[in-house]
N, C-alpha and C positions, 0 to 999 in steps of 0.2 A: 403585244404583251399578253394579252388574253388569249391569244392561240397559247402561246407559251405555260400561260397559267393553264390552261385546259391537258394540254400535254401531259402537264408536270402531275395535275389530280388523277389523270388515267395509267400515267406510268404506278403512279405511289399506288392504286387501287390494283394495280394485275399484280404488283409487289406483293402486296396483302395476302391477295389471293393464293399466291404460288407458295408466298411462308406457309398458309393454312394447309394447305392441300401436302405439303411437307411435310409438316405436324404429324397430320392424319396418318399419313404413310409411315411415317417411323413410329409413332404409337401403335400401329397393327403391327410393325416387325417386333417393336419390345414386347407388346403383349404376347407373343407367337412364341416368342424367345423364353419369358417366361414361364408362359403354359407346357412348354415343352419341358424348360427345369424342372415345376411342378408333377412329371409325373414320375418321376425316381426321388424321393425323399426319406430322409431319417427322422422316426419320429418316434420318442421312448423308447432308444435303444436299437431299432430294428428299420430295414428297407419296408417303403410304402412303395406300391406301384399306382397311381393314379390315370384316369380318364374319366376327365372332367370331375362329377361327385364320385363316380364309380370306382370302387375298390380293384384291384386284379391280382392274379396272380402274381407273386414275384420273381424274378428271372433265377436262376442256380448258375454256378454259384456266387454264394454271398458272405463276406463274414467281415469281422470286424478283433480289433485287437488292440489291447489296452498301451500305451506307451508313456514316455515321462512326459509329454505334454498330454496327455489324458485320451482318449478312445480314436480308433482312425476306422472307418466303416466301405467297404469296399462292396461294389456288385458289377458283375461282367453281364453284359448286354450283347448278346450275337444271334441277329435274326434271321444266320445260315440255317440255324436249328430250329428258331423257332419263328413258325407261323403268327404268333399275335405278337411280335416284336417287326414284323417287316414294316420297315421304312424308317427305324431307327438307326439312327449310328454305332456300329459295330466298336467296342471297347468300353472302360473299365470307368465307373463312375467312383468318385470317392467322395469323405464327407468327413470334417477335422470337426472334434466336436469342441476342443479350446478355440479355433479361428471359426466355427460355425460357417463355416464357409464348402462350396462344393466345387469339386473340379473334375474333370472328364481326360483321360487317355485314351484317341483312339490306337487301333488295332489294326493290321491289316489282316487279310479274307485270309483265310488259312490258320489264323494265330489262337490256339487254344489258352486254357488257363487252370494247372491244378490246385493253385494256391500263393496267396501274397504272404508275404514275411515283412514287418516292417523292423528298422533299428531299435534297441532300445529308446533312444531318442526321439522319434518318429521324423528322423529327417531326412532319412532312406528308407526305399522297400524293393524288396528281390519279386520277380514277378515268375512265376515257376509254369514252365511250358509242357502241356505234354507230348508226345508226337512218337517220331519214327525215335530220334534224339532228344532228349529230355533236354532243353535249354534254360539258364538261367537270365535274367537279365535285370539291369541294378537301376534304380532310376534316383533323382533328387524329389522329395517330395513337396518342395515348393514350387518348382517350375515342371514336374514331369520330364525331366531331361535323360535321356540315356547317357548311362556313363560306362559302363560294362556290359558285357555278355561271356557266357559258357559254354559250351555244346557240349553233348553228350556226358551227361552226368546222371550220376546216382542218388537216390533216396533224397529228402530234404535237407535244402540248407538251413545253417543254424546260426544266429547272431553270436560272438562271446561279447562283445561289448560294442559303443556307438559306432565305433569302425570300422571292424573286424569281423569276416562270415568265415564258417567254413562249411565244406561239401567234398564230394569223393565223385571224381571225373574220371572215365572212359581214356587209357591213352592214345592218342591215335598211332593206326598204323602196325596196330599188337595184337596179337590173336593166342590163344589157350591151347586152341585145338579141340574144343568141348563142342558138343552138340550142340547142334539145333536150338532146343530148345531151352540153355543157358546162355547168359551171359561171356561174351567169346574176350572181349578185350582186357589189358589189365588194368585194376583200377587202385588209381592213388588218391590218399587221404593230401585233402588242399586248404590252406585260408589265404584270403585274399582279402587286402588292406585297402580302405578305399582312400585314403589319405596318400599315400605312395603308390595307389594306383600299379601293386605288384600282386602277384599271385608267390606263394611260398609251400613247395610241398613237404608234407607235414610226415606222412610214413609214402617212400616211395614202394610200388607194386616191385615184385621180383620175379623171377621164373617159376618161385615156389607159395606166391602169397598175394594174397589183395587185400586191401584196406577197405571198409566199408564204414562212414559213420553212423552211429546207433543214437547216442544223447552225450549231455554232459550232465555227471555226475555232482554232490553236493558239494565238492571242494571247487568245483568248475572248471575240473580238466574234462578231457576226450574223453567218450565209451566207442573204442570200435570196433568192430567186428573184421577179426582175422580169418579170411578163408582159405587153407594150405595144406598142401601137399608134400609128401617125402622129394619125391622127384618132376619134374615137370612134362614128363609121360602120365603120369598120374591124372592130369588135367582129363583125358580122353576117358575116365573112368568116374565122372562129379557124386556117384551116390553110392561108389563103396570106399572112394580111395580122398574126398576132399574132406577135409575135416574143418572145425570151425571154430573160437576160441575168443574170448571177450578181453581187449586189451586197453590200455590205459594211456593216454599219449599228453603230456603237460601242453597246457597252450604258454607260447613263448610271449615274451615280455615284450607290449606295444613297442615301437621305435621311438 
C-alpha cells in the first residue's frame, strides 16, 4: 500500500508540474497573440502602429467610413512593399467602433487594395482591387466571407441602399477598335443585389456608346457618363470624333 501511496504522490506531482509548464506555455502564446494585436490599433478616431512603447509609422492605405451602426476603420498591411512590416501577415485589419472589436482578412501575395466601400448598414464591404483588371469583391462583414467577385471594371462602386451596389464593367470579348492608349472594350452600367445574389444591367454598351458611372445625384438616381459616337468606325478616332454627355438613369425598385 505504501509503494502504492508513493506512486500515486509522484504521479499527482509530475501532474502538477506539466499543468504548470502548460500554463506557462499558452500564457507566452496569449501574451504573443496579444502583443502582436497591440500593434495595429484605433485610437481617437485614427490607426496607431505600435512596437512595444514606440510609436511607427502607419501603413497606406487606411481609412475609415461612417455607417448606421457607427465608424468601421480599415488598414491594409503588405510587407511585399514595405520593409518595416516584414514578417507581418499580408491583409486588411479592421476595427467596428459599436462592437469595439477587431478583425483581420488575409490577402494573398499579389492582391492589392485601392479602396473599401462598406453598406449603408455596415454589414457588407466591396474590397476594390487594382491591377492589370480592376476587381471587385464583396465580403459579409461579420465573418469576412466572400460572397461575390467582378473583374474588369470601371471607376468606383457605389452603395444605393443596404443591398444594392452599383459599377460599370468591361464586357468581355468586345473590342472598340481605339488605341493603345484607351480603353478598348465596351462597358456597361450594372447593380448587383446581394440578397438575389443577381447582377442587373442597368444601361447596356452599344456599338455607338458606353456607360460610365459618375455619382448619384440628390433625388438618388444615376449620374453617368455617356461616351458616343455617330458611327462605330468612329471609335478609331477617341479625340476628335467621341463625344461625351452626362445622363440620368433611375435606380429600379428593390425586389
Amino acid at each position: 500500500m505504501q509503494r502504492n501511496c508513493g506512486f500515486t504522490r509522484s504521479f499527482f506531482a509530475v501532474c502538477v508540474v506539466c499543468v504548470a509548464l502548460l500554463a506557462v506555455m499558452m500564457a507566452g502564446t496569449w501574451a504573443h497573440a496579444a502583443e502582436k494585436q497591440k500593434q495595429f490599433v484605433v485610437e481617437d478616431g485614427e490607426w496607431i502602429r505600435r512596437k512595444g512603447s514606440e510609436k511607427l509609422e502607419t501603413p497606406v492605405p487606411n481609412g475609415a467610413q461612417e455607417t448606421e451602426i457607427g465608424w468601421i476603420y480599415w488598414l491594409f498591411v503588405n510587407p511585399d512593399v514595405d520593409e518595416s512590416l516584414k514578417g507581418e501577415t499580408r491583409g486588411v485589419h479592421f476595427y467596428s467602433d459599436s462592437t469595439k472589436k477587431f478583425s483581420f482578412l488575409p490577402l494573398e501575395k499579389g492582391r492589392e487594395i485601392n479602396g473599401i466601400h462598406f453598406s449603408p448598414d455596415g454589414k457588407r464591404l466591396i474590397i476594390e482591387s487594382p491591377g492589370e483588371d480592376i476587381t471587385l469583391t464583396l465580403y459579409t462583414f461579420a465573418d469576412l466571407e466572400l460572397h461575390f467577385e467582378a473583374k474588369k471594371v470601371e471607376m468606383v462602386p457605389m452603395w444605393v441602399d443596404p443591398a444594392r451596389f452599383i459599377y460599370s464593367r468591361y464586357e468581355p470579348g468586345t473590342s472598340r477598335g481605339v488605341p493603345d492608349d484607351y480603353a478598348d472594350e465596351w462597358i456597361s452600367l450594372v447593380i448587383y443585389d446581394v440578397l438575389s445574389e443577381k447582377e442587373a444591367v442597368l444601361k447596356a454598351a452599344t456599338k455607338t456608346s458606353n456607360f460610365s458611372l459618375l455619382y448619384l445625384n440628390e433625388k438618388g438616381d444615376i449620374v453617368a457618363d455617356e461616351s458616343w459616337v455617330k458611327s462605330a468606325e468612329d471609335w478609331a478616332d477617341p479625340e476628335n470624333k467621341v463625344k461625351s454627355r452626362e445622363i440620368v438613369v433611375p435606380i429600379p425598385a428593390a425586389n
